[in-house]
KOLLUM-964665 format. One record per atom (N, C-alpha, C): residue number from 1; x, y negated, z. Coordinates in steps of 0.2 Angstrom, whole numbers, always signed. Each point is the difference from the previous one (the first is absolute). Layout:
N
ATOM,num,X,Y,Z
ATOM,NUM,X,Y,Z;
...
***
This chain:
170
ATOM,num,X,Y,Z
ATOM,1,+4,+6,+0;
ATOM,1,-4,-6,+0;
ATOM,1,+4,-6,+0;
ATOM,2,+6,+1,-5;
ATOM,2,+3,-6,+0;
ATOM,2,+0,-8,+0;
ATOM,3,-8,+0,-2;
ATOM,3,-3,-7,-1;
ATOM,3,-2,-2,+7;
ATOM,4,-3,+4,+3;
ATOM,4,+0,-4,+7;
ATOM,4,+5,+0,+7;
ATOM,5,+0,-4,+3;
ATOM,5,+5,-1,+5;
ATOM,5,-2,+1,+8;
ATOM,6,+5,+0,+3;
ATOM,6,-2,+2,+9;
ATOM,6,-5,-5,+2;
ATOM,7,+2,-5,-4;
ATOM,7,-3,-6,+5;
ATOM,7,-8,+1,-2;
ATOM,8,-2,+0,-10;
ATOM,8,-6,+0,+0;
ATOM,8,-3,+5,+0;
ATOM,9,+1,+4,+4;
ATOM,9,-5,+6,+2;
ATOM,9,+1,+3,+8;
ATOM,10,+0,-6,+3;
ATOM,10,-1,+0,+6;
ATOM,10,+5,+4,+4;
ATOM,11,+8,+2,-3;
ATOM,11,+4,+3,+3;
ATOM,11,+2,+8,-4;
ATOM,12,-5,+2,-3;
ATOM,12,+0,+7,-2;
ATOM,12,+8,+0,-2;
ATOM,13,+4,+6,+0;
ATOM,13,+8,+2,+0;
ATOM,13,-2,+4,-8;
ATOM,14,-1,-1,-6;
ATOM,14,-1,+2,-6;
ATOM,14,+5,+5,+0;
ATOM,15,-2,+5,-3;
ATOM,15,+7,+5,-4;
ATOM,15,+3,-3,-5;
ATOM,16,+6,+1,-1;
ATOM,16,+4,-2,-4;
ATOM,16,-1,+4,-8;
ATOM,17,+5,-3,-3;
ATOM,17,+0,+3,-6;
ATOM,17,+1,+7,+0;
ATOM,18,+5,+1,+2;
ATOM,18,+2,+7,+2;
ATOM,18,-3,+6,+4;
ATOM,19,-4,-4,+6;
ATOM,19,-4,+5,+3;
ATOM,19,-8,+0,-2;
ATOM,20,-1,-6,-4;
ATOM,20,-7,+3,-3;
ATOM,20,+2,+6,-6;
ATOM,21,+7,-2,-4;
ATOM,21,+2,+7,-4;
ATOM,21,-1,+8,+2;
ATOM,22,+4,+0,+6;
ATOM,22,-1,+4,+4;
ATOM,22,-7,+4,+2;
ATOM,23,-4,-6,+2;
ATOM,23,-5,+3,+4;
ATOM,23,-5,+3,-6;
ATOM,24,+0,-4,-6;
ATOM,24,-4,+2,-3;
ATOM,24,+3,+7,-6;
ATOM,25,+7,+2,+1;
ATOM,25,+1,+6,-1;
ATOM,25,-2,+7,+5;
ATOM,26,+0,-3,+7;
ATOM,26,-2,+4,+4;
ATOM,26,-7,+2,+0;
ATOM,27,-5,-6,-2;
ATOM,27,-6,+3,-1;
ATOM,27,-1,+4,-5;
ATOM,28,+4,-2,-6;
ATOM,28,-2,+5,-7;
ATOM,28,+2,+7,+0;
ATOM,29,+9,+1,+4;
ATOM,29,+1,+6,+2;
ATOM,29,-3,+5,+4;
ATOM,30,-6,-1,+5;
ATOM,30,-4,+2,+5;
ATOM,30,-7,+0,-4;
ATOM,31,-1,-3,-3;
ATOM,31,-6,+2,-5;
ATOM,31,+1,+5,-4;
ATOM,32,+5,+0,-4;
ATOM,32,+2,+5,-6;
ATOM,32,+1,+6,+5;
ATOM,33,+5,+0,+6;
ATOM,33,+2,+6,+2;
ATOM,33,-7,+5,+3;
ATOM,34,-7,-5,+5;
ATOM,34,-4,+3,+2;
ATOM,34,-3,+4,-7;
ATOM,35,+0,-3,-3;
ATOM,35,-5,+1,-8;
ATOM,35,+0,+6,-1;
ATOM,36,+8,+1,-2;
ATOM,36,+5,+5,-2;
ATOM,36,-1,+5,+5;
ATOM,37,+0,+1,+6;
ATOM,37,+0,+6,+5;
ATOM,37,-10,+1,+1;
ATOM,38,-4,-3,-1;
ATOM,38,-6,-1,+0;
ATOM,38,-3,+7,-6;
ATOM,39,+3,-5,-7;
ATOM,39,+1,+4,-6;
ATOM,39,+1,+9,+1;
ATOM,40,+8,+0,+1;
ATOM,40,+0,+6,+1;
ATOM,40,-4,+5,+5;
ATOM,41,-3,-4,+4;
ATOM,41,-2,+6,+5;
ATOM,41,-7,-1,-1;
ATOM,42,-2,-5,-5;
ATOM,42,-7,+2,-2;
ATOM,42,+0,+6,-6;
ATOM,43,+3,-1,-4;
ATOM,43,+2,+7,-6;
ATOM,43,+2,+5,+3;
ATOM,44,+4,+0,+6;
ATOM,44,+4,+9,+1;
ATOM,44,-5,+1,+8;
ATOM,45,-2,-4,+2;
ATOM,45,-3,+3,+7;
ATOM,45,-8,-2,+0;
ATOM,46,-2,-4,-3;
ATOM,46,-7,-4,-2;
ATOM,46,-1,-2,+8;
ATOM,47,+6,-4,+4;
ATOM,47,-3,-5,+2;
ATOM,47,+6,-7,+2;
ATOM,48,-3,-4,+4;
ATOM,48,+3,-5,-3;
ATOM,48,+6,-2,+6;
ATOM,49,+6,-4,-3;
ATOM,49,+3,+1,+4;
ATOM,49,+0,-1,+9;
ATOM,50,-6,-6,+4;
ATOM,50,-4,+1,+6;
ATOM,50,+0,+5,+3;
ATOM,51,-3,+4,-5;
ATOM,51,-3,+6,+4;
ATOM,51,+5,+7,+1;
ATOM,52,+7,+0,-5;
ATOM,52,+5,+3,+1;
ATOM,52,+6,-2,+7;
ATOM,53,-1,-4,+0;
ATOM,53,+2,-5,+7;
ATOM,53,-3,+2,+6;
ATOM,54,-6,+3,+1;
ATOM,54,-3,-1,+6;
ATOM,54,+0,+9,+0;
ATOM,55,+1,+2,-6;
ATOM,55,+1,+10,+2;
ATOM,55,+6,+0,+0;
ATOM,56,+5,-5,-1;
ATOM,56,+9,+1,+4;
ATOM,56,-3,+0,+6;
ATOM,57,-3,-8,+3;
ATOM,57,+1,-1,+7;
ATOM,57,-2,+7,+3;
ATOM,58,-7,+2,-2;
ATOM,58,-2,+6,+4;
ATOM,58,+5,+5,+1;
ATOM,59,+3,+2,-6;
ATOM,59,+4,+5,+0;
ATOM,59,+7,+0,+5;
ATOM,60,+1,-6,+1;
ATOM,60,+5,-4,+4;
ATOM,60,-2,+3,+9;
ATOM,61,-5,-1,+2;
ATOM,61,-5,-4,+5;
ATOM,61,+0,+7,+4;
ATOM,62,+2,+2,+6;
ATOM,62,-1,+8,+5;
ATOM,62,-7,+1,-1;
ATOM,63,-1,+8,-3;
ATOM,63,-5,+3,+0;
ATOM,63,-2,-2,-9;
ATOM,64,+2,-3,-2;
ATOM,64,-3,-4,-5;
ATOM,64,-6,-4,+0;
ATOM,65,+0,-5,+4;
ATOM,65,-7,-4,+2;
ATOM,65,+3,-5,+2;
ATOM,66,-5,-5,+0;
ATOM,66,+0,-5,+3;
ATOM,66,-6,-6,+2;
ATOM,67,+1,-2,+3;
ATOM,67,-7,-7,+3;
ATOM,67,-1,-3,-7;
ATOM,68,-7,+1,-1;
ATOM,68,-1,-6,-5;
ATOM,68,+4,-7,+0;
ATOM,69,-2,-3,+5;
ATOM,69,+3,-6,+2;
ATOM,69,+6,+2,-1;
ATOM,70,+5,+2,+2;
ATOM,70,+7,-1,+1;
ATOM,70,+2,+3,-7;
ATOM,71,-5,+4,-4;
ATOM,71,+3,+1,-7;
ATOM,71,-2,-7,-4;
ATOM,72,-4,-6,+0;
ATOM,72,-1,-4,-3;
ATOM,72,+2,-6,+0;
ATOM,73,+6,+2,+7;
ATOM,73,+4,-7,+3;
ATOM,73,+8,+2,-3;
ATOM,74,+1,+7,+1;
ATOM,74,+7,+3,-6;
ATOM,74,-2,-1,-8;
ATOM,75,-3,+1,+0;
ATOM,75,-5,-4,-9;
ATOM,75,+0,-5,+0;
ATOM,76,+1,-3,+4;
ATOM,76,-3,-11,-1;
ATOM,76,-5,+1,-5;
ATOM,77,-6,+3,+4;
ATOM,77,-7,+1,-5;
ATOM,77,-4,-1,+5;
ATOM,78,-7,-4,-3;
ATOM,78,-5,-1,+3;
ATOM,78,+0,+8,+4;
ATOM,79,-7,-1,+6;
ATOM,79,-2,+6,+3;
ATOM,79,-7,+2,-7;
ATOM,80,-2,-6,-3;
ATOM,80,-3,+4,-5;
ATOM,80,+1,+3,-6;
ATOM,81,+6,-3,-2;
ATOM,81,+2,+2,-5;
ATOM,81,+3,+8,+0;
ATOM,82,+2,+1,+6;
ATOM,82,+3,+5,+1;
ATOM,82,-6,+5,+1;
ATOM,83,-5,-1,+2;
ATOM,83,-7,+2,+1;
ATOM,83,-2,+4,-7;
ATOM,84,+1,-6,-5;
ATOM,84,-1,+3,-8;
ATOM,84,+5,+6,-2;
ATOM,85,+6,-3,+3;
ATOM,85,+6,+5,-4;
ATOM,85,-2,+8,+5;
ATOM,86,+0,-2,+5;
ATOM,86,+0,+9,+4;
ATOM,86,-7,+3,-3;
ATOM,87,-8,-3,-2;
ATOM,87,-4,+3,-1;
ATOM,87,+2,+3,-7;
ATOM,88,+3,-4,-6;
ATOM,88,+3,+2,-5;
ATOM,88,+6,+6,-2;
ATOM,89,+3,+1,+7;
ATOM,89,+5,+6,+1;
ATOM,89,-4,+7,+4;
ATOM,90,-5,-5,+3;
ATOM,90,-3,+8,+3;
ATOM,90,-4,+2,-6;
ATOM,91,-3,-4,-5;
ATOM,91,-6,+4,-5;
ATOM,91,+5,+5,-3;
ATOM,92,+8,-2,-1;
ATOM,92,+6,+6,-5;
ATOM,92,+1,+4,+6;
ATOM,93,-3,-1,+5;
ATOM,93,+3,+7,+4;
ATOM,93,+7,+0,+5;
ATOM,94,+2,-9,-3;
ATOM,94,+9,+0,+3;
ATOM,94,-3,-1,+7;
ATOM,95,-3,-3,+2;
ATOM,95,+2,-5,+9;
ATOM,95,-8,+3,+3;
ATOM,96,-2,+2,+6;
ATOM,96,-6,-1,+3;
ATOM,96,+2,-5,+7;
ATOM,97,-8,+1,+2;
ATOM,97,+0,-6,+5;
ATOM,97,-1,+4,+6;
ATOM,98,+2,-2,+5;
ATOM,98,+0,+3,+7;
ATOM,98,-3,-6,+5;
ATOM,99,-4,+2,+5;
ATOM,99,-1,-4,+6;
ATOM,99,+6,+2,+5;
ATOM,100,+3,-8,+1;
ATOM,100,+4,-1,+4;
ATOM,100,-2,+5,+8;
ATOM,101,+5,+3,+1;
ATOM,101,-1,+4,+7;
ATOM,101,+0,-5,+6;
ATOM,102,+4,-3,+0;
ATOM,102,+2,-7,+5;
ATOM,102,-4,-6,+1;
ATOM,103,-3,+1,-6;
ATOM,103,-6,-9,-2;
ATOM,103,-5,+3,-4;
ATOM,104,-6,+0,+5;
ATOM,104,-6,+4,-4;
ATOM,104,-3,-6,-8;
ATOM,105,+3,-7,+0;
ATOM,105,-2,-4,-5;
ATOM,105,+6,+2,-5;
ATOM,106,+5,+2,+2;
ATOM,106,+7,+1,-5;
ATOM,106,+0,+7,-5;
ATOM,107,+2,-2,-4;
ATOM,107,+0,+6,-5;
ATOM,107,+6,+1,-5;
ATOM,108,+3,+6,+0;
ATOM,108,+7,+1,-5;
ATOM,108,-2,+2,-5;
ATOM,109,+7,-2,-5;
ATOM,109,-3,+3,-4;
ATOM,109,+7,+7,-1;
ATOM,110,-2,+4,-3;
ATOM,110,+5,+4,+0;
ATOM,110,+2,+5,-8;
ATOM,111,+5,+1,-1;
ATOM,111,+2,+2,-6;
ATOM,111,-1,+8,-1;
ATOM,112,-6,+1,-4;
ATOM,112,+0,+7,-1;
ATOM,112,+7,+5,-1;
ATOM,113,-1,+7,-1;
ATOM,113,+4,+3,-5;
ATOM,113,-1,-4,-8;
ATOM,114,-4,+1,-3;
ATOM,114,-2,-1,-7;
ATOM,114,+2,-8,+2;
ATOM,115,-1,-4,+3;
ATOM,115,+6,-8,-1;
ATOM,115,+6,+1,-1;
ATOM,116,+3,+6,+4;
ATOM,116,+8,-1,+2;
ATOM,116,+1,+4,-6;
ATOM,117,-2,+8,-4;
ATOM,117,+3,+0,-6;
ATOM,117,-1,-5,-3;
ATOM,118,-5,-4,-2;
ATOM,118,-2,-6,-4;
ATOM,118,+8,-5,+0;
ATOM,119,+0,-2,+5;
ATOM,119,+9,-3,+1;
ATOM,119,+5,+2,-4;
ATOM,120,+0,+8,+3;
ATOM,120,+5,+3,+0;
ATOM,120,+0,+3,-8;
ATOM,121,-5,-1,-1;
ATOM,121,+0,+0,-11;
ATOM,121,+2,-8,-3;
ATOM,122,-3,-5,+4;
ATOM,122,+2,-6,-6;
ATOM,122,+5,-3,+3;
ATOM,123,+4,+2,+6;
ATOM,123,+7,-4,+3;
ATOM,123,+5,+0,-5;
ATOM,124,+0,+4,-3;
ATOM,124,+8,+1,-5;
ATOM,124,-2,-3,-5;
ATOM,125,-6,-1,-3;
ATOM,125,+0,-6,-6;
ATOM,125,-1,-8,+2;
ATOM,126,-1,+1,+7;
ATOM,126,+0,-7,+2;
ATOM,126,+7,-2,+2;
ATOM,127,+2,+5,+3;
ATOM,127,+8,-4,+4;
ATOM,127,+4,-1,-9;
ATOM,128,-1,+5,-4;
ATOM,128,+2,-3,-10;
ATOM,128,-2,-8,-1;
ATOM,129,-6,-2,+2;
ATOM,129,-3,-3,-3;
ATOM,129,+4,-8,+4;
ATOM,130,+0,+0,+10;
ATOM,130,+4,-2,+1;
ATOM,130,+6,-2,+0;
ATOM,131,+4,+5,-2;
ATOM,131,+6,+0,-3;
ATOM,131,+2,-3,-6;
ATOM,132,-4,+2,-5;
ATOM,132,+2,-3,-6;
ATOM,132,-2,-8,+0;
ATOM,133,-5,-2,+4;
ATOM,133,-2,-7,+0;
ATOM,133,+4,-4,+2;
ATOM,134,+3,+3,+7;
ATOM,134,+5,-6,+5;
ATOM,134,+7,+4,-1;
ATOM,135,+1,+3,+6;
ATOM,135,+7,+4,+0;
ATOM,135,+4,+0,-5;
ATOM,136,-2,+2,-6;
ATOM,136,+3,+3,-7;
ATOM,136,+1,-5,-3;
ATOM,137,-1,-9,+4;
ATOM,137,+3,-5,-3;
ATOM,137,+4,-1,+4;
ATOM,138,+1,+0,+6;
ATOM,138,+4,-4,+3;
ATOM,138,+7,+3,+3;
ATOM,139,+4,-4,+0;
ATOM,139,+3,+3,+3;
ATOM,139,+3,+4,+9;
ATOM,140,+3,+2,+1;
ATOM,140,+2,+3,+7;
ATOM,140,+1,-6,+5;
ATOM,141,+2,-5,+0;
ATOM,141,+2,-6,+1;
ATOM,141,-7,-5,+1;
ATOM,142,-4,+2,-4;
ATOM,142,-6,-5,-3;
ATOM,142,-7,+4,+5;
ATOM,143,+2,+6,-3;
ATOM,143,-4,+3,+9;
ATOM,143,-1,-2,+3;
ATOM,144,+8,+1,+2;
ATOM,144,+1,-3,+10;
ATOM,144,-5,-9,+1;
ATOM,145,+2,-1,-4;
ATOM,145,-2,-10,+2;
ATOM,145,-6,+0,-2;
ATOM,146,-3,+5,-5;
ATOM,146,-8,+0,+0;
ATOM,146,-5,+2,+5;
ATOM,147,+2,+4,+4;
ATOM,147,+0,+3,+6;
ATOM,147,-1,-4,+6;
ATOM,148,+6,-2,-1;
ATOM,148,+3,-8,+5;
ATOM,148,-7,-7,+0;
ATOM,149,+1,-2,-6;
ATOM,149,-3,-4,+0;
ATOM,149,-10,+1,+3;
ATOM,150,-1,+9,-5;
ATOM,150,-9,-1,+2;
ATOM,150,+2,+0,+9;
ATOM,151,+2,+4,+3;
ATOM,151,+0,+2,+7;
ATOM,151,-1,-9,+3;
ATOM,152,+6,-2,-2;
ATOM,152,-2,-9,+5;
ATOM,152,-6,-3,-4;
ATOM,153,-3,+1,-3;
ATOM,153,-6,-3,-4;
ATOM,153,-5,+4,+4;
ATOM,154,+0,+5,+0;
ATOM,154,-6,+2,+3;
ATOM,154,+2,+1,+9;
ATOM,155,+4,+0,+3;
ATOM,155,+3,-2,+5;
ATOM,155,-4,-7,+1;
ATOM,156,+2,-6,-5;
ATOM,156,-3,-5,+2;
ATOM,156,-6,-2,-1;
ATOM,157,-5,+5,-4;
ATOM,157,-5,+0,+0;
ATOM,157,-7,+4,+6;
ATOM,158,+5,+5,+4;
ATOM,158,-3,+5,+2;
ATOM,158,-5,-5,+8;
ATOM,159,-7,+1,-1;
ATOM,159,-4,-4,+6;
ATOM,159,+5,+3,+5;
ATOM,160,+1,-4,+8;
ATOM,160,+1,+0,+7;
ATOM,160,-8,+2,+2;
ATOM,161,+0,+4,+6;
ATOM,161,-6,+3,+3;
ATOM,161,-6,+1,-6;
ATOM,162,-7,+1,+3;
ATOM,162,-3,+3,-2;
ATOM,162,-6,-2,-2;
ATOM,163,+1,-9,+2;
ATOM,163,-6,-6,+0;
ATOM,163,+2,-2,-8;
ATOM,164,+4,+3,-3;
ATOM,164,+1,-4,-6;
ATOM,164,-5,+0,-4;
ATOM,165,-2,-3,-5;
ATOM,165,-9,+0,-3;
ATOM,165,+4,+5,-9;
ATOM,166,+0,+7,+1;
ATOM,166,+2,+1,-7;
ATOM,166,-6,+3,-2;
ATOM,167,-1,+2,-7;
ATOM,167,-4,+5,+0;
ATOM,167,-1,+6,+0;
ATOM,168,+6,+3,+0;
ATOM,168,-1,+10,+5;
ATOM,168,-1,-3,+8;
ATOM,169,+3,-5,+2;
ATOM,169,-6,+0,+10;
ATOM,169,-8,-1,-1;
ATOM,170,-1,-3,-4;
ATOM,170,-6,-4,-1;
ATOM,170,-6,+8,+1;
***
């Protein structure tokens, strides 16, 4: 926004030429790249990259299960959204719901068998698909700092307690 200045915009610290470059390579890269793993895991697995995200975390998760809630705040996804995504996993047979043993209102969802082989059939063409989009550009060196850098961005963005207004607490 070269044309405007500190003073007439009330102080706003503009991005410079470089870092509005920057940022807007970092949008288009992050849009291409979702696209691109979206893509592939709607052709080799028929569904959509969200929903392969949240049968790792299960799969991740003791017992393979987890609180609704706390799957929708490791998703930084709505509680309804994730509502949509789990009822569209249980109609394939991947995730059922369970009432929570400990909170009669709480409910998990949990990664069936037929979810985890589902994973464990489309993980090799997605870690491919991964691979080929980022890694297989960058180099060893370019890793490290890519790595570096998301960690203190998301470090700096991560809420403190549990009053923050996001939309997975909400």
């Amino acid at each position: 926004m070269g044309y405007m200045t500190t003073a007439s915009t009330g102080g706003t610290h503009w991005l410079s030429d470089e870092e509005q470059c920057v940022w807007r390579a970092y949008l288009h890269a992050t849009t291409l790249l979702e696209d691109h793993l979206d893509r592939q895991l709607q052709r080799d697995a028929g569904m959509p990259h969200i929903y392969y995200g949240l049968l790792v975390q299960l799969s991740q998760a003791p017992g393979h299960q987890m609180r609704m809630t706390e799957l929708a705040k490791d998703a930084k996804i709505t509680r309804s959204r994730l509502s949509h995504a789990v009822a569209r996993l249980e109609r394939n047979g991947w995730v059922r719901r369970e009432d929570c043993p400990s909170d009669k209102r709480g409910q998990n969802a949990v990664l069936t068998d037929e979810g985890y082989e589902m994973l464990r059939r489309s993980a090799p063409g997605h870690v491919r698909a991964v691979r080929q989009a980022m890694f297989d550009r960058l180099t060893a060196e370019q890793v490290r700092s890519f790595g570096e850098i998301m960690q203190v961005i998301a470090t700096g963005l991560e809420p403190e307690g549990t009053d923050a207004d996001l939309p997975w607490l909400r």
